[in-house]
C-alpha positions, -999 to 999 in steps of 0.1 A, spaced: -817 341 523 -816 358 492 -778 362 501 -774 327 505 -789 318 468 -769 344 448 -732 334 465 -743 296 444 -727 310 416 -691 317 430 -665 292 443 -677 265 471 -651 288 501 -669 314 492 -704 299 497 -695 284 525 -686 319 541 -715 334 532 -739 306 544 -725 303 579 -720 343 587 -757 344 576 -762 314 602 -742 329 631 -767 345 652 -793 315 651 -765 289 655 -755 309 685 -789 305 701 -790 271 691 -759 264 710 -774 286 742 -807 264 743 -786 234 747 -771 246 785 -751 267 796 -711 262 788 -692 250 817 -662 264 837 -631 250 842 -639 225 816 -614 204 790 -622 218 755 -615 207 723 -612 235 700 -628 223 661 -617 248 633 -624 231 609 -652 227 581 -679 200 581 -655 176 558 -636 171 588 -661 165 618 -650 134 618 -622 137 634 -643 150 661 -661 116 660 -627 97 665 -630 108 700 -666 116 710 -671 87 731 -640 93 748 -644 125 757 -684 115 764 -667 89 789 -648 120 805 -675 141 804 -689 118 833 -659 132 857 -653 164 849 -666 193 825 -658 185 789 -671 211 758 -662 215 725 -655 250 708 -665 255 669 -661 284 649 -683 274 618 -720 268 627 -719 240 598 -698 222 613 -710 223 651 -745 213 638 -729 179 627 -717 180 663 -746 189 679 -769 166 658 -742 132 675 -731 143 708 -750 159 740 -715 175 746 -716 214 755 -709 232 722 -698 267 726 -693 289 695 -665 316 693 -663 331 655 -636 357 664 -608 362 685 -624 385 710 -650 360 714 -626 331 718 -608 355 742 -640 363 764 -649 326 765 -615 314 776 -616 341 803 -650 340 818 -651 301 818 -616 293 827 -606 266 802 -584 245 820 -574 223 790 -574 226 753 -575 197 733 -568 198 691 -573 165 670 -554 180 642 -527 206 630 -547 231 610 -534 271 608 -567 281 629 -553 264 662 -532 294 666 -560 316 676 -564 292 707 -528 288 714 -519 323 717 -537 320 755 -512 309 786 -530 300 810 -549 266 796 -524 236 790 -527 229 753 -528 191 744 -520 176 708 -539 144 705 -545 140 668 -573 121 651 -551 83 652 -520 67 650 -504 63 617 -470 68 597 -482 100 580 -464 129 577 -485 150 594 -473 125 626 -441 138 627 -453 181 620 -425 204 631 -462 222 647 -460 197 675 -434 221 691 -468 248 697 -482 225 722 -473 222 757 -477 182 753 -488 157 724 -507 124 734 -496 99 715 -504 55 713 -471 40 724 -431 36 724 -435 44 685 -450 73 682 -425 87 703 -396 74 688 -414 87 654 -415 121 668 -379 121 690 -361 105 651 -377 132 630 -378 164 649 -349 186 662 -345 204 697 -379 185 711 -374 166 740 -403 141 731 -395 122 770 -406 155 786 -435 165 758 -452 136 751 -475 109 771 -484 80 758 -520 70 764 -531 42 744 -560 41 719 -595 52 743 -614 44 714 -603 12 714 -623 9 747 -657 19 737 -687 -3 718 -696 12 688 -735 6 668 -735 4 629 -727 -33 619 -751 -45 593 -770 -73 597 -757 -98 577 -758 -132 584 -727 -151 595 -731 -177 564 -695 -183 562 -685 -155 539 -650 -131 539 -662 -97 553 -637 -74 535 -630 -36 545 -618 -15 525 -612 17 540 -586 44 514 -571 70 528 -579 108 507 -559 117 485 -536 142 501 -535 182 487 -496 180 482 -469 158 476 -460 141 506 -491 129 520 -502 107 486 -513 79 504 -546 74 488 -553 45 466 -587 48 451 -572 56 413 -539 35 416 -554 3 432 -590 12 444 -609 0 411 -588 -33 408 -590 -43 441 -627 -44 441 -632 -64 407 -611 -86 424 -631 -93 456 -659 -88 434 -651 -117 414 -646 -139 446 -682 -153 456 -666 -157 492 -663 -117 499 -687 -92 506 -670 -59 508 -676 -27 536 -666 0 514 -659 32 536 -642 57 516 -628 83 535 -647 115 533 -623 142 520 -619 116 488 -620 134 453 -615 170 467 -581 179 455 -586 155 430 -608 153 404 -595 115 391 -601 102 428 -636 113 429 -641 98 400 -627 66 408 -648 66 442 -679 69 420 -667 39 398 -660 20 429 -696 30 444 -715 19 411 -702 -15 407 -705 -23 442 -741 -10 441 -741 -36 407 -742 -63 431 -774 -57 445 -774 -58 485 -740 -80 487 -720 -54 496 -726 -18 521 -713 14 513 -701 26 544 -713 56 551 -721 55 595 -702 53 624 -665 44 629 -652 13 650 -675 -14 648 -657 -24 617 -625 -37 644 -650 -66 654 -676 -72 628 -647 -72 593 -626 -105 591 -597 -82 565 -587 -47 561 -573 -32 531 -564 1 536 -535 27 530 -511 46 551 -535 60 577 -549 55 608 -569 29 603 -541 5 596 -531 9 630 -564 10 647 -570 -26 628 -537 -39 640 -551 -36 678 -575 -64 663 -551 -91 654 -566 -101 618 -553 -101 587 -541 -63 573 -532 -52 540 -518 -17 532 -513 -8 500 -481 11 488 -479 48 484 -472 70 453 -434 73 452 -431 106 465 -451 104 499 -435 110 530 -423 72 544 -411 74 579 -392 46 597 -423 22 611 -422 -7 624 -460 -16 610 -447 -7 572 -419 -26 576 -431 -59 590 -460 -54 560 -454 -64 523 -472 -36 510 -497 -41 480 -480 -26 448 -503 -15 421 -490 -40 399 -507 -65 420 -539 -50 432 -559 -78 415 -538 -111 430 -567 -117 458 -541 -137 477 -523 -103 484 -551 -90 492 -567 -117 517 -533 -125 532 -531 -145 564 -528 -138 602 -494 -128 612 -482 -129 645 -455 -106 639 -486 -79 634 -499 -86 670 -470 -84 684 -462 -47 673 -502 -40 692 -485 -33 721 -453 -10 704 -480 10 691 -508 13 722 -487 -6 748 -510 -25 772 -549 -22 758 -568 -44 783 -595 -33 806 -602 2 796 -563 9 804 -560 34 775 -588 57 789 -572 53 824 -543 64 814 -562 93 788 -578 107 817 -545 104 842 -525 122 820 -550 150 815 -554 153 851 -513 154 858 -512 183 833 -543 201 847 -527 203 879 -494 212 872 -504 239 854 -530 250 881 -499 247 905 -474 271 881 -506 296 877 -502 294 915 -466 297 922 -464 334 898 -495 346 908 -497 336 948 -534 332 942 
């Protein structure tokens, strides 16, 4: 470990390169002591660092749920970040550093299906093999521009909500035939019961979530509103004896920015002023949807998981030069402008009907586990097919 103490004094990248090649070979037989990896399983491939496990967690209990029909395993190539996996989920885990690893793994265990929850470079190890059908399904349904990636043209299919994400991805990209490449499969987190609610008493008070978006690492994606309403916001709700506010700041905040982390720190310190009024949020995702009577948020996915719940939703406005697609949600909003990130009427506004009637343009019918019927039929219809072309070439 000696290794390990001496790379402290360069850059975090490089620390964390150091820590988990020292790592590798007792992560490996971590990951061997928990079973054997399945064949002909559904993988998702994670290649990412431990800052974004949680987009793994946006659909653990989904694939957890599938896991209980057919062989479901998650591939890492970081052993921080599959502990964080292996410390929530019972989910096979196997680990593949290099590409001749990834290649003997895909071979010997006949990956059927590869699932990615996000667009990063490192997905091209994975797609580079034929013979699994590789599956886009993203980490949640928002306007971003990361939604509408020119990359979706690398998978053989992207999952999407509803009738607007496709129309998202058929307006904004050219020569994709988003009819023939897409499926649209709901929200399966949506059905799924998720443990974390505080126990605070239902005395009559506002439960307020706010829940900001990062603040992007270019241009285009500066959605975050930590430093432009973030601080306001909560002296105003602060000031209101009615709220109590579920801070859950999103957990890439102040890393490309070092005015956003210090904003989130501000945030965190006054809220913790107020004794045990208000939580810092730092658990499990979803049962905000039923325990929170408001959401503020930004231009991310949880706007559109809390417009599946029918209360009342404020999104605050971007900086000028972030990407802004057409969206139905953005435009049936008045979003908060800084200027006003104080008015608490803006920010408590009331019900709108209009909002729960977009639910279904966004996840079409969500009733009675529908979503994770339609998940699983989906994956199933492209399974097959594909086992039916490996057929047809091969005569196998």
């Amino acid at each position: 470990m000696a290794a390990l103490r001496g790379a402290r004094r360069y850059p975090r990248a490089v620390r964390e390169r150091v820590s988990n090649l020292l790592r590798a070979r007792r992560f490996s037989a971590e990951t061997a002591r928990r079973g054997p990896v399945p064949d002909d399983a559904v993988a998702l491939f994670l290649a990412v660092g431990p800052e974004n496990a949680y987009q793994f967690e946006q659909w653990r209990r989904p694939l957890e749920a599938l896991a209980t029909r057919r062989a479901v395993l998650v591939i890492v190539d970081r052993p921080d970040t599959g502990r964080l996996v292996a410390a929530s989920s019972t989910l096979p885990i196997a680990f593949a550093r290099s590409s001749g690893e990834l290649e003997r793994l895909v071979q010997r265990h006949r990956i059927r299906a590869v699932l990615y929850a996000n667009q990063v470079e490192q997905n091209f190890r994975m797609l580079r093999f034929a013979a699994p059908v590789h599956i886009q399904i993203g980490h949640g349904e928002s306007d971003k521009g990361g939604s509408v990636s020119n990359q979706h043209k690398a998978y053989d299919c992207t999952f999407i909500g509803g009738e607007a994400g496709r129309q998202r991805l058929a307006e904004a990209l050219f020569d994709f035939d988003a009819d023939q490449r897409t499926r649209l499969v709901g929200r399966p987190q949506l059905d799924h019961d998720y443990p974390g609610a505080p126990e605070w008493s239902d005395d009559g008070r506002l439960r307020v979530l706010y829940a900001p978006t990062w603040e992007g690492d270019r241009p285009s994606i500066r959605y975050g509103s930590v430093v432009s309403h973030g601080t306001a916001m909560i002296a105003a709700l602060r000031a209101d004896e009615r709220v109590r506010i579920i801070y859950r700041p999103h957990p890439r905040i102040g890393q490309a920015s070092a005015a956003h982390a210090a904003a989130d720190r501000t945030i965190r310190a006054a809220l913790a002023g107020d004794g045990d009024r208000h939580l810092l949020d730092r658990g499990t995702y979803g049962w905000q949807w039923e325990f929170a009577d408001y959401c503020l948020t930004d231009v991310s996915a949880v706007a559109y998981d809390w417009l599946a719940t029918g209360k009342p939703l404020a999104v605050t406005e971007p900086a000028p030069e972030a990407y802004r697609p057409p969206s139905p949600l953005l435009d049936a909003l008045d979003l908060v402008p800084a200027s006003r990130a104080g008015d608490i009427r803006v920010l408590l506004p009331a019900r709108s009907s209009a909002l729960a009637a977009l639910t279904r343009r966004y996840f079409g019918e969500t009733a009675d586990r529908s979503s994770t019927r339609r998940f699983e039929a989906a994956l199933t219809e492209l399974i097959d097919r594909r086992e039916r072309d490996i057929t047809g070439r091969t005569g196998a």
